[in-house]
N, C-alpha and C positions, 0 to 999 in steps of 0.2 A: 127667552125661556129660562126659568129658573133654574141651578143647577141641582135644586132638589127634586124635580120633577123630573117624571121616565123612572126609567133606572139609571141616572149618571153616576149618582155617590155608589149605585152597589157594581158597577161595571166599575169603578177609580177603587174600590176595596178590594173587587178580584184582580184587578192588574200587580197591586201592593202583594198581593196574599198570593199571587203565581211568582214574581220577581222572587219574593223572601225565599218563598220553598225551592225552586229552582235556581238561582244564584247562590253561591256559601258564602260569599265574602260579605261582613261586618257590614253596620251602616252606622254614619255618624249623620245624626241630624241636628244642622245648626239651630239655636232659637234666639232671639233677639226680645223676646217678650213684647210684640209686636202681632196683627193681627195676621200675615200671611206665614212667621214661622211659626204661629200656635195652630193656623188651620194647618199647616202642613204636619206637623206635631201630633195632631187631632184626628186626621186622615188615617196615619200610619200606626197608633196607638188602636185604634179603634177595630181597622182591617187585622194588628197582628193577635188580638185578642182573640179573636174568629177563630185561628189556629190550632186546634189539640195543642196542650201543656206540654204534652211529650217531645211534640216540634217545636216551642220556641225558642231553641237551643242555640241558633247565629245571634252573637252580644250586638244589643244597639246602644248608641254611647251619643246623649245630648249635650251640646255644647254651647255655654255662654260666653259670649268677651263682655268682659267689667273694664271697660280702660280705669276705671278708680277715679274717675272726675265724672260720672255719667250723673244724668237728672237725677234729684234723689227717691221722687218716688218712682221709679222705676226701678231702680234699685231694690227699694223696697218689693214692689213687686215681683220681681224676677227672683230673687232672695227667697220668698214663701215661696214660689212657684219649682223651682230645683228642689226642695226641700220635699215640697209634697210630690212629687214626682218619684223620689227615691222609697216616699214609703210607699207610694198605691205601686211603682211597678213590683215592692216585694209582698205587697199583698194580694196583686193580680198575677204573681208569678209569670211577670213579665222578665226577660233575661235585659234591662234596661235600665242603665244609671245615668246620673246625670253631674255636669261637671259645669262649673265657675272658672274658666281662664283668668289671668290675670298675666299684665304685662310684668316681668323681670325690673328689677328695683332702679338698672340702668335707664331701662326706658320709658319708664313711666313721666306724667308729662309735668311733677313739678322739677323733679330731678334736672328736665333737659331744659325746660324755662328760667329755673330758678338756681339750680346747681349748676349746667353749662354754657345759660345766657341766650339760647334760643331764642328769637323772637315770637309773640303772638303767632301760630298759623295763620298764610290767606291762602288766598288760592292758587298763590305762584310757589308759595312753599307752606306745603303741609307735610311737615316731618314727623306728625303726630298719626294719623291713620296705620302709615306699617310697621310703625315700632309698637303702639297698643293695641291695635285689632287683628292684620295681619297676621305677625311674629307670633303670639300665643294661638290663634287658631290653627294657622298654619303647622308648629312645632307639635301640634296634639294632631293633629291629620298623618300629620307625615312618620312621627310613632307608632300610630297603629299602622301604615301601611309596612312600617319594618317588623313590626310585629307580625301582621297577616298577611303582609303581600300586595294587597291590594285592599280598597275599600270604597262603598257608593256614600256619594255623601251628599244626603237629602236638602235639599234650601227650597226656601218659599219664595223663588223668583216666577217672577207673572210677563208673560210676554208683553201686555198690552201697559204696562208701568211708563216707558218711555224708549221714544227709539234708540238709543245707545244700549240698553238691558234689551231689547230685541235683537240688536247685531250680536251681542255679546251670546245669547242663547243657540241664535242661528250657527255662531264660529265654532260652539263645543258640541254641535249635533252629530252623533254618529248617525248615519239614514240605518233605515231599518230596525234600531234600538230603541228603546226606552230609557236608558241611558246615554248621558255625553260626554265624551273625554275634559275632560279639566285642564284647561290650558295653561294653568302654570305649578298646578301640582302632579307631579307623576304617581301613579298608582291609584289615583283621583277618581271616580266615579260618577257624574252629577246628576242626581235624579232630581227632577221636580213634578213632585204631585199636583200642585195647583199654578203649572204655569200656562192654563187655556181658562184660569175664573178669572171673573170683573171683581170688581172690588165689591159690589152687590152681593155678587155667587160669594165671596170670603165672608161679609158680615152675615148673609143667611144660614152658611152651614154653621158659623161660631154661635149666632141668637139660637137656631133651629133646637142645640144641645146647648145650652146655657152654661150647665156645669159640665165643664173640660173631665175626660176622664183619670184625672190625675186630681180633681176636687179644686181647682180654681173658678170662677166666678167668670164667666165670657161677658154679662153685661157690664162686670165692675169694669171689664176692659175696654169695652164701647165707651163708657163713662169717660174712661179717663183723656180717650179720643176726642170726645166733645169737649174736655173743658181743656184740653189742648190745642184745640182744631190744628192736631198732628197727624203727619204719616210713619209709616215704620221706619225707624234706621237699622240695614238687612244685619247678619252677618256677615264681613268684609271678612273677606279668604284671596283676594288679588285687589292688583291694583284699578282692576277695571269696573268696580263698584263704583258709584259717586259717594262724594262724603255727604254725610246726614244734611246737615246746613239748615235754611229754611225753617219748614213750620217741623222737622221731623223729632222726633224722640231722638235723644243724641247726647253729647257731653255739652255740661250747664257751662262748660269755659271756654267752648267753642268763639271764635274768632272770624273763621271763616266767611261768615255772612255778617251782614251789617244789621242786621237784629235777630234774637231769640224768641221769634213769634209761639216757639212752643212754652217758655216758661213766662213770657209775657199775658198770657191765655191763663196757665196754671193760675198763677197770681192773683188775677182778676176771677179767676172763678174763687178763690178763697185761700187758698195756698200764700197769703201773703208775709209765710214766715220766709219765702224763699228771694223776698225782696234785698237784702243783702247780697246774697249769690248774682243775683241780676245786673249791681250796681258793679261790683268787683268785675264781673264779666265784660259792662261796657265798659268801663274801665281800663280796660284790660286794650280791648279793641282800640279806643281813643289810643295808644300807645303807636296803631299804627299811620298814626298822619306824618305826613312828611314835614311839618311843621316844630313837632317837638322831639326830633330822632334824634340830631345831633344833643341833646339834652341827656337822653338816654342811653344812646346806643355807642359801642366801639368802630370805629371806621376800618377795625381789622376781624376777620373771622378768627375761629377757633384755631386754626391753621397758624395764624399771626399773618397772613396775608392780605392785598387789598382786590377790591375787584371794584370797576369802572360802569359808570353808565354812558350810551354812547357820547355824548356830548363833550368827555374827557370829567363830569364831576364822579366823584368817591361816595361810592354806595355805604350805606351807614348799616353794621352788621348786628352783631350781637349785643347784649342789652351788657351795659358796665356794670361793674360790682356793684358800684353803690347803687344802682339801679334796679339790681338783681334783691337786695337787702331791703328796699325799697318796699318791691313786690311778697315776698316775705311775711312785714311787715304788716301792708292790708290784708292777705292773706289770713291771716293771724288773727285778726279783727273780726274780718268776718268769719273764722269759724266760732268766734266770741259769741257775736251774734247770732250766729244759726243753733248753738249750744244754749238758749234762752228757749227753743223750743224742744229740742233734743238735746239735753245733757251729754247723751256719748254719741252725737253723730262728729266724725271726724273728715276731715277736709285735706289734712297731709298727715302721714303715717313716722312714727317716730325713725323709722328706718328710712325712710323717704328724708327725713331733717337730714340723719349721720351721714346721709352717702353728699347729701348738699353740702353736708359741713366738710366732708373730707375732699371734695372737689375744689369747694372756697379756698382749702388751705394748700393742696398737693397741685392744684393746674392752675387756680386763679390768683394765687400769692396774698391770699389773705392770711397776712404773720399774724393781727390782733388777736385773730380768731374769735370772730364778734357775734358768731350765729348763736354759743349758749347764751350770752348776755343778753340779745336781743329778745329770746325765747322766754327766759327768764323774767324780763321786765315787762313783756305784754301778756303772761301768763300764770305769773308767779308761780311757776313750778322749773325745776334742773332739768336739762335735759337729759335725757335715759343715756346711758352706752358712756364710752370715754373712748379718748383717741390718742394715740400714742405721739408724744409729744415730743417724743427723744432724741429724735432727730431735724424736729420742727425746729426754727428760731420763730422768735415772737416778738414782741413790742419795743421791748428795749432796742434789741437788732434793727426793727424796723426802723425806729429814731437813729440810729448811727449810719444805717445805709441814706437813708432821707439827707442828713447832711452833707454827706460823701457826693454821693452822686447830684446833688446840687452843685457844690466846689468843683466837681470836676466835669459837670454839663454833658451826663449818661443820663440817659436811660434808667431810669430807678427798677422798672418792670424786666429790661435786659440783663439785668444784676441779680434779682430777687430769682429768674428763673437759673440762669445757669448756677446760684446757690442750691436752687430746689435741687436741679439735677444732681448735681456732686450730692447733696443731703439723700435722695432716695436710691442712689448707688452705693453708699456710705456700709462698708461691710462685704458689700458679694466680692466672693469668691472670683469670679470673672466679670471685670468692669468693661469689658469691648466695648457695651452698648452705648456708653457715656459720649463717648466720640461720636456717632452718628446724634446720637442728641443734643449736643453742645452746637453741631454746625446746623441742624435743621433752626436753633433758636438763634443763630446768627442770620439765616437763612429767612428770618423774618423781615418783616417791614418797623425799621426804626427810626424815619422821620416821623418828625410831627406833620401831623395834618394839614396847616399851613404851608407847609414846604413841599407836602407832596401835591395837594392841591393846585397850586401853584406851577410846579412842574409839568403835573400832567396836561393845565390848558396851555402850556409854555409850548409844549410836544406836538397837540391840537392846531395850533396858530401856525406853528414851520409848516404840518404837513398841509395846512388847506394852502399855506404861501407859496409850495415846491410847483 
């Protein structure tokens, strides 16, 4: 039975329109620009309009996460879509804004790829889901509940999606409510409008009202499902979402899965300006074979430590600088290429380059300091901002430590840091801290690879002998 037949949408409008009036506390409703948070979106827009002007007075506050890598026409899309949102609700005198998250300049994902060496996401580490989707949904939930106390925060989760989002629904159920406690935000609310429709009941009530009440196009959205033959990637507010992956709408640098069947789709239906982005993506991916790691990668984490697989070999961690410069590089290229269809579509954000640049120079001991050169030479433009350089050493330095700790068979990297250290203490008033930092960097692993190698199956062999 279809969900527009009976009365089920106007029995789901008076549940919306008894909740609102009867509860005071706020509602945030997540959107993903996706088909189950615009019918949920669409649901409670539609029910609060019902309402005398006089009543619409509890603020609903819509919320997007932009990790700033997402597919670009979805970007696109969700971009007009906030936009008209904010003028139909102040000309439907709806009390209803709408808000773009975006991840903190730390966390975003070229920053921690390309600035602190992270590798590709898989699925054993995705360090990218709670620093960009998470952390800004979360920090704008958890505000307004310090603002009001408490607040329901609407999502377009569907019971029948898959059994894992089934447990996850059934754990936050208070019996008797309409509401679910939020399992790992307090003051959390979790309402869901549509989470008893099939995927059927969602495309019929979206086609049923074509134009969204906010002046977006429901079949452009259908559309773009077909030539994706994608699902939605929800709004992640815990860890207990799965990541997009697969065929979903999601970020075009995703690693995760072993192909991009949604921009792969795009592509092929005509989009094939985004063939670039595609290649840098696998690309990207190919980084994670176990084949060409030691090529790329450091065999010590950020830490300067090592960690083992059982067998006693050394796990290959963070991507090396040059490797890091590398990535960069294509990067770079391809936003060349995607700038042949879009002159101002941009791929890494100049403030995004400074904090890589200042990481390159302050944690990973890049004295050349080769990020404006490189910028410069596949761009022909300076990069924006300057950095203070007063207490950097640079190239010359680098060539006399180079000699040195050749002559005296150190550590070039164990040298360049405990300089760093003493250089970004240089001045304060109280230097204490210098001391716990001088020993945390002694405190690292400074054999070479061969010797530790070496050692550990040396360790391996006594204990299976004992």
């Amino acid at each position: 039975m279809s969900i527009l037949e009976g009365n089920k949408i106007t029995g789901i409008y008076q549940n919306i329109i008894e909740l609102y009036r009867k509860n005071p506390l706020p509602w945030v409703i997540g959107y993903s620009g996706g088909k189950d948070s615009t019918a949920t979106l669409q649901l409670i827009w539609n029910a609060v309009t019902q309402i005398p002007v006089a009543e619409r007075i509890k603020p609903i506050y819509v919320i997007s996460s932009d990790t700033l890598v997402e597919t670009p026409v979805i970007v696109k899309y969700i971009d007009s879509a906030l936009q008209r949102m904010n003028i139909a609700a102040q000309e439907q005198q709806l009390n209803l804004t709408a808000h773009k998250l975006t991840p903190q300049i730390q966390d975003t994902f070229w920053v921690n790829l390309i600035g602190k060496g992270y590798p590709a996401p898989n699925s054993v580490f995705r360090w990218c889901t709670d620093r960009m989707k998470i952390k800004p949904s979360n920090k704008f939930i958890l505000d307004k509940v310090a603002q009001h106390g408490e607040v329901i925060l609407a999502l377009g989760m569907r019971k029948n999606e898959s059994a894992n989002r089934n447990k996850v629904i059934e754990n936050y159920e208070v019996k008797g409510y309409r509401l679910a406690s939020h399992g790992q935000l307090r003051g959390a609310w979790v309402f869901m409008p549509v989470e008893d429709f099939t995927t059927d009941d969602i495309w019929t009530y979206l086609l049923h009202q074509p134009i969204s009440p906010w002046g977006t196009d429901n079949r452009h959205l259908s559309a773009m499902y077909r030539s994706a033959a994608s699902g939605e990637c929800p709004l992640v507010v815990d860890d207990t979402t799965a990541s997009c992956g697969n065929s979903r709408f999601g970020c075009w640098t995703c690693t995760v899965v072993t192909k991009d069947k949604s921009m792969e789709a795009m592509i092929d239906s005509g989009d094939d300006w985004m063939l670039p982005l595609l290649e840098f993506r696998d690309w990207l991916s190919s980084t994670q074979n176990p084949e060409v790691k030691h090529l790329q990668r450091e065999f010590k984490g950020r830490d300067g430590r090592v960690k083992f697989f059982n067998g006693g070999r050394v796990k290959y961690r963070t991507y090396k600088l040059e490797f890091s410069k590398e990535i960069l590089t294509r990067l770079l290229e391809t936003e060349q290429a995607v700038q042949r269809h879009d002159p101002n579509y941009e791929l890494i954000s100049m403030a995004e380059l400074s904090e890589i640049r200042r990481i390159w120079i302050s944690e990973r001991q890049d004295w050349a300091d080769e990020l404006p050169g490189l910028y410069q030479k596949l761009t022909g433009r300076q990069l924006a901002g300057n950095f203070s350089d007063v207490f950097v050493p640079g190239t010359t330095e680098l060539q006399i430590l180079n000699e040195l700790t050749e002559q005296h068979e150190v550590p070039i990297q164990l040298v360049q840091k405990l300089l760093d250290a003493e250089w970004q203490s240089y001045g304060m008033f109280r230097r204490s801290s210098i001391h716990s930092t001088i020993e945390k960097i002694f405190e690292e692993e400074w054999r070479s690879f061969d010797d530790l190698q070496s050692s550990a199956l040396e360790n391996i062999e006594r204990e299976l002998s004992e």
